[in-house]
Every structure is written in C-alpha cells, then in structure tokens.
C-alpha positions in Angstrom: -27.2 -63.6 34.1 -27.8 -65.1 30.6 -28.0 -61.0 29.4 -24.2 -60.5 30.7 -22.6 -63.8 29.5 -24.2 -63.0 26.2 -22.5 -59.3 26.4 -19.7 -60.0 27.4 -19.7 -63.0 24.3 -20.4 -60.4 22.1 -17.9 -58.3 22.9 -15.3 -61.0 22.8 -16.4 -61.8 19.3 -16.4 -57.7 18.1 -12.3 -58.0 19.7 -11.5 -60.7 17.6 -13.2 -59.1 14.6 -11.2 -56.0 15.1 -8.1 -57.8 15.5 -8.1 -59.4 12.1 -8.5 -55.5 10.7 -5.9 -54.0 13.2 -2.6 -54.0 11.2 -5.0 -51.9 8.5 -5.5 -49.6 10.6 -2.4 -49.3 11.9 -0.9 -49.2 8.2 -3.4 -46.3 7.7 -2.7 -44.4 10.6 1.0 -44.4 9.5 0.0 -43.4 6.0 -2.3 -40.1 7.8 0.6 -39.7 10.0 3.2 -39.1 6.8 0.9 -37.3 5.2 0.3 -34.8 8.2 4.1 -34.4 8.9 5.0 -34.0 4.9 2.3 -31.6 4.7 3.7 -29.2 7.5 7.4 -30.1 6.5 6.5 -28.6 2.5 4.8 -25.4 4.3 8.0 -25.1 6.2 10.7 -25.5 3.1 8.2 -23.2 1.2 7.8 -20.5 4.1 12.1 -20.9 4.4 12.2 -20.4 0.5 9.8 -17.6 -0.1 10.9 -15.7 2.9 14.3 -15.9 3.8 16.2 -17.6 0.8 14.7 -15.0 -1.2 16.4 -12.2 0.4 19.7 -13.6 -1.1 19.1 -13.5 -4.1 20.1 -10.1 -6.0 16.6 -8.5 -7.5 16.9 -6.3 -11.4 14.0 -4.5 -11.3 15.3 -2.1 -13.9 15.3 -5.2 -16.4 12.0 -4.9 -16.8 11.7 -1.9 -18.1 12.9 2.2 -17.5 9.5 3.4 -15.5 7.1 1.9 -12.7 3.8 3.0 -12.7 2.3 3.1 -9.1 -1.2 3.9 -8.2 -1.6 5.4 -4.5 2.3 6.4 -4.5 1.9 9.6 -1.9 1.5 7.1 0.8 1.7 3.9 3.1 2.6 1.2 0.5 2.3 2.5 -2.4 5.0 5.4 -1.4 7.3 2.7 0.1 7.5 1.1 -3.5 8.1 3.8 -5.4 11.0 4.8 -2.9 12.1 1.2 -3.4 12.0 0.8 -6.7 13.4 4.2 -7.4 16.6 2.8 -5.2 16.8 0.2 -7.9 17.0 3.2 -10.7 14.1 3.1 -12.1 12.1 6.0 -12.8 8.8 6.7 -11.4 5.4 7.6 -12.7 3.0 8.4 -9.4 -0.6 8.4 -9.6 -2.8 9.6 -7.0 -5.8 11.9 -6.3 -4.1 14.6 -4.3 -2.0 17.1 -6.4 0.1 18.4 -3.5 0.8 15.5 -2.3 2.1 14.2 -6.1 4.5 17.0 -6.3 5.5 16.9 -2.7 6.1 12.5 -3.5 7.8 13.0 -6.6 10.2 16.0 -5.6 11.2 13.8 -2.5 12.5 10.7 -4.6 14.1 13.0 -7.3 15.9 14.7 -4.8 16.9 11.1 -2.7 18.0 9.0 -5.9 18.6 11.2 -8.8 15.7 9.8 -10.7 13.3 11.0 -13.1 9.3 11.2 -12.3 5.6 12.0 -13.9 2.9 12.8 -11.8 -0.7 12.1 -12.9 -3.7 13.5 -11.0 -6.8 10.9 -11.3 -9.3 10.4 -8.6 -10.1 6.9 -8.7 -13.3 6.9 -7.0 -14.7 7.7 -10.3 -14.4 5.1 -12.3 -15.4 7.1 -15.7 -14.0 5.8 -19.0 -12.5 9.3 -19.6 -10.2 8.8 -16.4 -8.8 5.8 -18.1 -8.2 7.1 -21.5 -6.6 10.5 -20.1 -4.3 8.2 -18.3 -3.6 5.7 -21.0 -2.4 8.7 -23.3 0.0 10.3 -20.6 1.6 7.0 -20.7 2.0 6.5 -24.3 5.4 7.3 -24.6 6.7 5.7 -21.7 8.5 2.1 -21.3 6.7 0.8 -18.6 8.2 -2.6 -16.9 6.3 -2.4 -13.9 2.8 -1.7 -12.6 2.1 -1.5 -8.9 -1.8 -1.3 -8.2 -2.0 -0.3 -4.5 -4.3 2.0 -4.2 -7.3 0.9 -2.6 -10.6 2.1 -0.7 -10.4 3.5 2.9 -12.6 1.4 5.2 -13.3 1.2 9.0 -14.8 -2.2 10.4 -18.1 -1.2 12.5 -18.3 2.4 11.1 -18.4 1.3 7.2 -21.0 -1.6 7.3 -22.5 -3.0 4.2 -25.6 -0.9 4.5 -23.4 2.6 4.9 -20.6 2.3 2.9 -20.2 4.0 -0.4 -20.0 1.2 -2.5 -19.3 2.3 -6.0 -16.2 4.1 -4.7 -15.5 1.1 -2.8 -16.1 -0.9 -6.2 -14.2 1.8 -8.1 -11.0 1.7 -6.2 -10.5 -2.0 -5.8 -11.6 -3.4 -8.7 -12.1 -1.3 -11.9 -8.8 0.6 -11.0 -7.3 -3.1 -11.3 -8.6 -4.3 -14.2 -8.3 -0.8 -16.2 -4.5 0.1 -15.5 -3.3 -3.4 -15.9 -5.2 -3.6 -19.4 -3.4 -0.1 -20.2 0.0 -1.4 -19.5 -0.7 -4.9 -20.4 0.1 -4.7 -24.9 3.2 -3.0 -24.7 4.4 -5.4 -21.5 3.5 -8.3 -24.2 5.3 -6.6 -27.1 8.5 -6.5 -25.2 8.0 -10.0 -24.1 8.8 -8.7 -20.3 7.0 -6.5 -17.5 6.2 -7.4 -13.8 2.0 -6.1 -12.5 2.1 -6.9 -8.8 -1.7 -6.2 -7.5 -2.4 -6.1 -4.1 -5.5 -8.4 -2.3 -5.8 -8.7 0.9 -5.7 -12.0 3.5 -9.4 -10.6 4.4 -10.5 -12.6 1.0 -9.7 -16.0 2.0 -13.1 -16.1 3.6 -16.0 -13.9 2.9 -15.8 -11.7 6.1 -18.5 -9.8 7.9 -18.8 -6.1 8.6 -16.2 -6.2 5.6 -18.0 -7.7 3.0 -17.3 -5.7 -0.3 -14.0 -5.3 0.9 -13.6 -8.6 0.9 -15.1 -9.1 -2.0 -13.4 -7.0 -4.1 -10.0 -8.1 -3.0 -11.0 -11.6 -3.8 -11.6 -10.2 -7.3 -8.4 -8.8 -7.6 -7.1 -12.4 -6.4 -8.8 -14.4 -9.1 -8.1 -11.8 -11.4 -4.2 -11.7 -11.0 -3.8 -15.7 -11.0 -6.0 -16.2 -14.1 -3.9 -13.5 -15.9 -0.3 -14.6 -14.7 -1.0 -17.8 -16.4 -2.5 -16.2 -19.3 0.7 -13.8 -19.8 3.6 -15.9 -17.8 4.7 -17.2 -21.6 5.1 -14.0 -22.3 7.5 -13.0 -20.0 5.5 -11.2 -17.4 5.2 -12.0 -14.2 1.7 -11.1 -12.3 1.6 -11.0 -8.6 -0.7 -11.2 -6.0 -0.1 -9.8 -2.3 -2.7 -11.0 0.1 -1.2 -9.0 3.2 -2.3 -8.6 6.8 -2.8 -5.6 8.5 -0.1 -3.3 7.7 0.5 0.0 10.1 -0.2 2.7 7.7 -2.9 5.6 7.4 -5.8 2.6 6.7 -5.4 1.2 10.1 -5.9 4.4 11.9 -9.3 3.0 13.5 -6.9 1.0 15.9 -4.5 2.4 18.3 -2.6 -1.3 18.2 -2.3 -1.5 14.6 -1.0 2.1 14.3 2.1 0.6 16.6 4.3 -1.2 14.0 5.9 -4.7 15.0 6.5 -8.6 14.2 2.3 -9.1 13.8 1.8 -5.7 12.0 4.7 -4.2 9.9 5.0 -0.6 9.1 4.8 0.2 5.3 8.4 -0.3 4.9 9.3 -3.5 6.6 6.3 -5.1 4.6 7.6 -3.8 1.0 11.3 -4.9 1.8 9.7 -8.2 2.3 7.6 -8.1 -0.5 10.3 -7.3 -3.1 11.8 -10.1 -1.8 9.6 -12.8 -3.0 9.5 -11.3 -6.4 10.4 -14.0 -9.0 10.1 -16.7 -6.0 6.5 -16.9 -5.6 3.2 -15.2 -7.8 0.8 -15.7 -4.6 2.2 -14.4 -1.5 1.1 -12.7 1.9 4.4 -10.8 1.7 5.6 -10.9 5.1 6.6 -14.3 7.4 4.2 -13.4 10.1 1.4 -12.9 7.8 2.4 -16.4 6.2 1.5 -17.7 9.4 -1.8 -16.3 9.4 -2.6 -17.6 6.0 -1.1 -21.4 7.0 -3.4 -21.1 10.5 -6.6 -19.7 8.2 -6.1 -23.3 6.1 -6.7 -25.1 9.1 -9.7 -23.2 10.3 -13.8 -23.9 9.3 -15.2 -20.7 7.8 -17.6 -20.8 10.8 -14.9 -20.2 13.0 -13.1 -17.6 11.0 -16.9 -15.8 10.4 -16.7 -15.5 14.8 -13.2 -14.5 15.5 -13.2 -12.2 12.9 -16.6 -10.5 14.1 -14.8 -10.7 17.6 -11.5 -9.4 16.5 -12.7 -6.4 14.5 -14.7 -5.1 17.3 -12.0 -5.3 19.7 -9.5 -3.4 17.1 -12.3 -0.8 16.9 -10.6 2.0 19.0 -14.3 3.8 20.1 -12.2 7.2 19.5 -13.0 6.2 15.8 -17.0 6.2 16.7 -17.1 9.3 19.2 -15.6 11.4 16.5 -18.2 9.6 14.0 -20.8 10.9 16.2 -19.2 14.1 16.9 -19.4 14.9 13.0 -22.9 13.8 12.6 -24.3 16.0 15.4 -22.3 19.0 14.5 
C-alpha cells in the first residue's frame, strides 16, 4: 500500500513539475507549428511563381544570341527544343550521332520556320579529345547564345546493372559531353557578356539510386557542375540551368509500357519543354514540370532509406518483362 501512495506522490510531483514548463512548450509548439505552415506556404508561392506565373511572362530567346547549339537534337527533348527555340527565330546548330537523322531534323525545322541550320555528326560515346576540337572549330564562326546539353546515355533499370553496363559510354555521354561543350561555348558567351547553357540532370540524383547507380551519378555531376558555374558566370550575363526532370515519355522510357503513355505524371517531350522554357529567367534549379515539382518537394520529406526501397520497388514494377524476353531472345540467338 505504502508502494502506491508513494507512486501515485510521485506522479503528482512530476505534474506539478511539468506544469511550471507547460506554457514553454506550448510557446514552442507554436513556434514548430509556424515554421511547418511557412515552410509549405514558401514551397507553394515558389511552385505558383516558377510554374504558372512564369508562363506570362514573354520569353527573348533570340537576345541571347543568333544560333542554339543542341546536343541530341534528332529526338525526344532535345528535338523538342530545337523546334522551340527555332519558333523563337533562332537558328539551329544540331548535333547528334546519326547522320540521317541530322539531315532528316534539320530539313524539318528549315522547312516549318524559315530558319537557318548546321548539322554536326559526333558520336559522343567516344569521348576523344579530337571529337571536341573537330566540334569547337565548326563552331568558330558562329554567335552562339544558347547551349542545350541533352543528350544523354540510354539505360534500362534491371537490364543495365552496375556490373553490365558500359560505363565509359555511360561516363562519356553524361558527363564529359557536359563539361566539354559548355567549356567550347563558354569564352565567347563571356565576351558578349550574355548566353543561356541549360544542362539537363535528372530527379534520379537527389539520392544515390540502386540498379541506377552511374546514372545517377553522373547526373548528380552535371547538377553540381551547373550550380557552381552559374554562380561563377551569372556576373557575366549568363544564365546556367539545371533541369532535374522526372520521367519523360520519350524513346528512353521504352522499357515501360506506362511511361510510353504520356500524361499529368509523365509528359511527352513536348509538354515538358513548353514547361521548361517557361521557368527560364525564373529559376536556375528546376524539375521543369509542376508534377515533377511535386516529386522533388515529396523526395525532401523522405529518409534515403526509404527512397533506396521504393525506388528498388518502383523500378521493377516499371520493368515491362517484354524488355528482358527480347534481352534473352538476343543473347541466345
């Protein structure tokens, strides 16, 4: 009996003691409170700024300069900006591996807007010094405001594991065709004192992801790399942007039958770069696209264990298996 009066003193005593601190913790539950609702009122505003209020605004590409160099222009993204910056006027140098495809690209936007184009034939994958310098020289004479850098490896999630990929192509592509182009274009861009590089990342870099890792890694890279130049050069006049996209319905996805069906989640090509343009001038860091914002805000609130498992789960449910019986079906035949 002694036992319960003296437990039930002590608990008296430990309510008085908490009493004393009560309004403290009620004044910092307020504060956590203000925090929590100012927080996700900013993301709002910005989201509302970045991707609708931008759209309003009237976009001069051609200020920047009289060509736009674009690196994987003969398809997905990298086609849909040259067609949209060639709407804007400006004329369009395309660089790509596939010479057919160059002609067939630039014939197609000369005809639709009455611009002028170059082609340059340069397989990436490479990554030789001579690719760089043959390049460098057929843009020599050429007032270059803008720099797209879209091209970028092909991958598949289960059938392109660490262990199987080819990783200097991989490396190549994503990284050394990044750093190289942009340090071609970059002098002249400075003498002028104007000149836009938009690079494209990818949302798959926020955390290191598995049965993606150099892909991921490498557009981290080109994340880092764009941020620490744009405020290196933004006194300059140029404006460096990253795009950290979601999956995008285009040739990359064909792995998956749902991301080859374009909608709110995943944007066709087109949708996406309309967006995109958009937030030009607005914001250097962007996902491009309002749904894909809402990936990125939902990624902020999730622990890196939890991303490493739904993204293990999620890639090998958008794994189509038609992807791995034709796999197979190459290497028995």
């Amino acid at each position: 009996m002694a036992s319960v009066e003296n437990a039930i003193y002590l608990l008296r005593q430990i309510g008085r003691y908490m009493k004393r601190y009560e309004e403290l913790l009620a004044v910092v539950g307020a504060l956590y409170a203000s925090k929590i609702t100012f927080i996700v009122a900013w993301k709002v505003l910005q989201g509302f700024r970045v991707y609708i209020l931008s759209r309003l605004r009237q976009q001069d590409f051609k200020g920047y300069g009289k060509w736009a160099v674009i690196t994987g222009g003969t398809d997905g993204i990298g086609k849909a900006y040259c067609r949209e910056f060639a709407n804007h006027g400006l004329n369009i140098v395309i660089i790509s591996r596939s010479l057919d495809k160059l002609k067939a690209t630039a014939e197609e936007l000369e005809k639709d807007f009455g611009i002028s184009t170059s082609i340059i034939q340069a397989d990436f994958t490479e990554g030789t010094r001579s690719l760089y310098t043959n390049i460098k020289e057929q843009l020599a004479d050429k007032e270059i405001g803008i720099l797209g850098n879209f091209v970028t490896c092909n991958f598949h999630p289960l059938s392109k594991t660490f262990a199987s990929i080819k990783l200097w192509q991989c490396i190549n592509v994503n990284m050394t065709t990044v750093t190289m182009m942009t340090y071609i274009v970059l002098p002249q861009m400075a003498q002028r004192r104007k000149g836009l590089i938009i690079n494209m990342s990818s949302i798959s870099s926020f955390y290191p992801l598995p049965l993606m890792a150099a892909y991921s890694a490498s557009k981290a890279y080109v994340d880092w790399f764009s941020r620490a130049l744009n405020y290196e050069y933004k006194s300059k006049g140029i404006t460096i942007q990253t795009l950290l996209p979601s999956y995008i319905s285009t040739k990359l996805t064909r792995f998956s039958h749902f991301l080859q069906k374009p909608g709110y989640i995943v944007p066709d090509a087109h949708s996406f770069v309309n967006s995109a343009l958009c937030t030009v001038g607005t914001t250097n860091r962007t996902t491009g696209y309002w749904t894909h914002g809402l990936q990125w805000w939902w990624y902020e609130h999730m622990p890196e264990s939890l991303w490493n498992l739904s993204s293990w789960v999620l890639l090998k449910m958008l794994d189509s298996g038609e992807l791995r019986l034709d796999l197979q079906k190459k290497k028995h035949s």
